[in-house]
C-alpha positions in Angstrom: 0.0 0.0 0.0 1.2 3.5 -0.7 -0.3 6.4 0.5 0.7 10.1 0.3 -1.3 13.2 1.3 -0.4 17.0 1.3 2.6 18.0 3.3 3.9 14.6 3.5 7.9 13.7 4.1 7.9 11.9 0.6 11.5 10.7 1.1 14.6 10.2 -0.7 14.1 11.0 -4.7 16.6 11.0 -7.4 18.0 13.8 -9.8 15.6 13.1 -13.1 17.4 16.0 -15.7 15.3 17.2 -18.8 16.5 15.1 -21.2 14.2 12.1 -22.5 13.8 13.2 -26.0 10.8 11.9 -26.7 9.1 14.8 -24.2 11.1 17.3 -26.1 12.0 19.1 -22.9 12.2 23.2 -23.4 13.3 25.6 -20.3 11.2 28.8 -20.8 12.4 30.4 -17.5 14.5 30.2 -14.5 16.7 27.2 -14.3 14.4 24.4 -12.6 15.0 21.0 -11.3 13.0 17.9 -11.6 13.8 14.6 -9.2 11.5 12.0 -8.7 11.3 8.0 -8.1 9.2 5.4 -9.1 7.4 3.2 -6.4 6.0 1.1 -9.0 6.7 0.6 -12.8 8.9 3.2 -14.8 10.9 2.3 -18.2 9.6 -0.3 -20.4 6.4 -1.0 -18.3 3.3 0.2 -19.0 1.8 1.4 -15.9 4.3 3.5 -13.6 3.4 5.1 -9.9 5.5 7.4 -8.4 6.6 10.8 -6.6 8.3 13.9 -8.8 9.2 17.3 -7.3 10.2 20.7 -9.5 11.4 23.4 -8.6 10.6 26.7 -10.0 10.6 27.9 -13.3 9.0 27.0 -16.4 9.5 24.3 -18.8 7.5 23.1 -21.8 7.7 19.0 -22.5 5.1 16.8 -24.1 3.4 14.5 -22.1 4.3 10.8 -22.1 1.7 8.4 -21.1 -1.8 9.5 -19.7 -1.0 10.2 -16.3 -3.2 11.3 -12.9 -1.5 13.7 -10.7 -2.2 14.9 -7.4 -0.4 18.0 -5.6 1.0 16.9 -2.7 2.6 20.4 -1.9 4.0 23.8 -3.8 1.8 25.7 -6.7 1.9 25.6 -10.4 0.0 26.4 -13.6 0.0 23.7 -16.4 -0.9 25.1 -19.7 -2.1 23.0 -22.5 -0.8 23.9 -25.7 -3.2 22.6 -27.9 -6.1 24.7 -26.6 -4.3 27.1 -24.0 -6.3 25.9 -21.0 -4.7 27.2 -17.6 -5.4 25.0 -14.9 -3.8 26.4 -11.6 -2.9 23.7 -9.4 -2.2 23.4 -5.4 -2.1 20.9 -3.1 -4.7 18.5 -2.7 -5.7 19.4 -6.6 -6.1 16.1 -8.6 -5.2 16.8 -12.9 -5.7 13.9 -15.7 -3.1 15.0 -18.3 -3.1 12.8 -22.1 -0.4 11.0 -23.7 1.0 13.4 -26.3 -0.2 17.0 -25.1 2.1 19.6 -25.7 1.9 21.4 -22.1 3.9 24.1 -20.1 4.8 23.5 -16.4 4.8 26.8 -15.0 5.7 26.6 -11.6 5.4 29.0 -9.5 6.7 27.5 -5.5 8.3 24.0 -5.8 5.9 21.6 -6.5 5.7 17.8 -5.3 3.1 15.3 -7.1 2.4 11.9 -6.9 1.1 10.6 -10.1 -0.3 7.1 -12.1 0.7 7.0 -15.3 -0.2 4.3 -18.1 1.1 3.7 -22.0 -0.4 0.9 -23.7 3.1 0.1 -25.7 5.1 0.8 -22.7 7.2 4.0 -21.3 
């Protein structure tokens, strides 16, 4: 069982640098920081479950996987490219995102989600 709610002591994560290629990763501002872990899943599964923390700045990528998040703590805006919706996210706010959307991670205080993510072919 894994259960995390706001303001939790997540634990240890793991430096994860913008650089898969397949999310096109594109620093718009600041210089931010991404580290997270996977509790279950991750490359070459399908279904992956874990923690990923940001800090702030903004980055554009494009999304890999459908994926439901859940702000554990911090504040961001993602921005989806494809029809410019702004949803403004804090903790305790729950987001579906789609495989394949062009978004913008603006993030505003450091930011820690948990998320579920799922690929039929596999991350």
């Amino acid at each position: 069982m894994f259960m995390y709610k706001p303001g939790d002591d997540v634990g240890q994560l793991d430096d994860w640098p913008f650089d898969n290629p397949d999310s096109d990763y594109q620093i718009k501002e600041g210089t931010p920081k991404a580290s997270g872990r996977f509790d279950i899943g991750g490359p070459g599964h399908t279904i992956r479950f874990g923690i990923w923390r940001c800090t702030k700045g903004m980055v554009d990528c494009t999304e890999q996987g459908d994926e439901l998040m859940t702000i554990l703590s911090g504040h961001c805006r993602l921005i989806d490219q494809t029809d410019g919706q702004v949803y403004d996210l804090c903790p305790g706010d729950s987001i579906l995102s789609r495989d394949s959307r062009r978004v913008t991670w603006d993030v505003v205080e450091d930011v820690t989600k948990v998320f579920l993510g799922y690929k039929a072919d596999g991350f």
